[in-house]
C-alpha positions in Angstrom: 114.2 131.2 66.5 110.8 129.3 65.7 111.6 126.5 68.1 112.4 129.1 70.9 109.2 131.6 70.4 107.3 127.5 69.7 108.5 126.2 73.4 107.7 129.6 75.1 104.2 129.4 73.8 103.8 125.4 75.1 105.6 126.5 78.4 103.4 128.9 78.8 99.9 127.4 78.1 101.1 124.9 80.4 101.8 127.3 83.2 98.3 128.7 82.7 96.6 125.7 83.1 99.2 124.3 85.8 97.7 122.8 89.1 99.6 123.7 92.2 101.5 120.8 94.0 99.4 121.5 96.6 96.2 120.6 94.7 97.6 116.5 94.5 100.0 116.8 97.9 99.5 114.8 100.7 101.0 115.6 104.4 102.1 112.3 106.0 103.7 110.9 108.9 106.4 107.4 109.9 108.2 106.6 112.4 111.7 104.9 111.2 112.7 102.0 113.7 116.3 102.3 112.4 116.5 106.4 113.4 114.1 105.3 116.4 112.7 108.9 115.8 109.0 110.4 113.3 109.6 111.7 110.2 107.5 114.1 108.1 106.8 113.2 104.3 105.1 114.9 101.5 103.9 112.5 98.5 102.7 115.0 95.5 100.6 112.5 92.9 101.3 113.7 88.8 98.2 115.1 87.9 96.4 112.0 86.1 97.2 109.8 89.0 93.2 109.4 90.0 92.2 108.3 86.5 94.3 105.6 86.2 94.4 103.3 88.7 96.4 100.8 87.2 99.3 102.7 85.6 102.7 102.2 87.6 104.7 105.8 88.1 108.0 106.2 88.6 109.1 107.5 91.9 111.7 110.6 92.7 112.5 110.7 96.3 113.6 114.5 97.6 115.9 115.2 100.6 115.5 117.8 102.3 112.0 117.7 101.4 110.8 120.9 103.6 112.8 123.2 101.0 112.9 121.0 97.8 110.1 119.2 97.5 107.6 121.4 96.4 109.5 122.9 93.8 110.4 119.6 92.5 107.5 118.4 91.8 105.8 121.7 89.7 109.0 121.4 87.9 108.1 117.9 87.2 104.8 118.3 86.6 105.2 120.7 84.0 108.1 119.0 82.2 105.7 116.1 82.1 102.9 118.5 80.8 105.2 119.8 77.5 106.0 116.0 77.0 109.8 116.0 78.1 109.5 113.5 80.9 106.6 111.5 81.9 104.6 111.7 84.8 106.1 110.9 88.2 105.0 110.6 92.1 107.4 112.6 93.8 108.0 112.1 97.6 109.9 114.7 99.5 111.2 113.3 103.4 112.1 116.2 106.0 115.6 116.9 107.6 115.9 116.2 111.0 114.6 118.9 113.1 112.7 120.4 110.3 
């Protein structure tokens, strides 16, 4: 029982103080020679990405980015925030015709 009511109140200040994906997302653009067509990318940066310059993050790339992506990453970001992953760039790529 302590655990439980211990991780509620962690998950919770973390929530509070929680940026939104949008607050480190950035809207981008390719075009893929191999599908000779564009397609739309999202890359949402963990939240300490701008003070470290040097550090090296892993990378989780989302299908069906358009629907996934953004969830993805605040449920990365906050499982990174409580300590049970660390930080990651998360980069969600768009279905075709999305």
């Amino acid at each position: 029982m302590l655990i439980t009511v211990v991780a509620t109140v962690v998950v919770r200040e973390a929530l509070l103080d929680e940026p939104t994906p949008g607050d480190n997302a950035r809207s981008l653009t390719m075009t893929s020679g191999g599908l000779g067509e564009k397609r739309d990318y999202v890359v949402f940066l963990p939240e300490h990405y701008s003070s470290d310059s040097a550090r090296r993050y892993p990378v989780l790339y989302v299908l069906d980015g358009q629907a996934q992506s953004e969830h993805t990453a605040a449920s990365a970001s906050l499982m990174a925030r409580i300590g049970a992953m660390p930080e990651i760039i998360v980069i969600g790529v768009s279905s075709i015709g999305r």
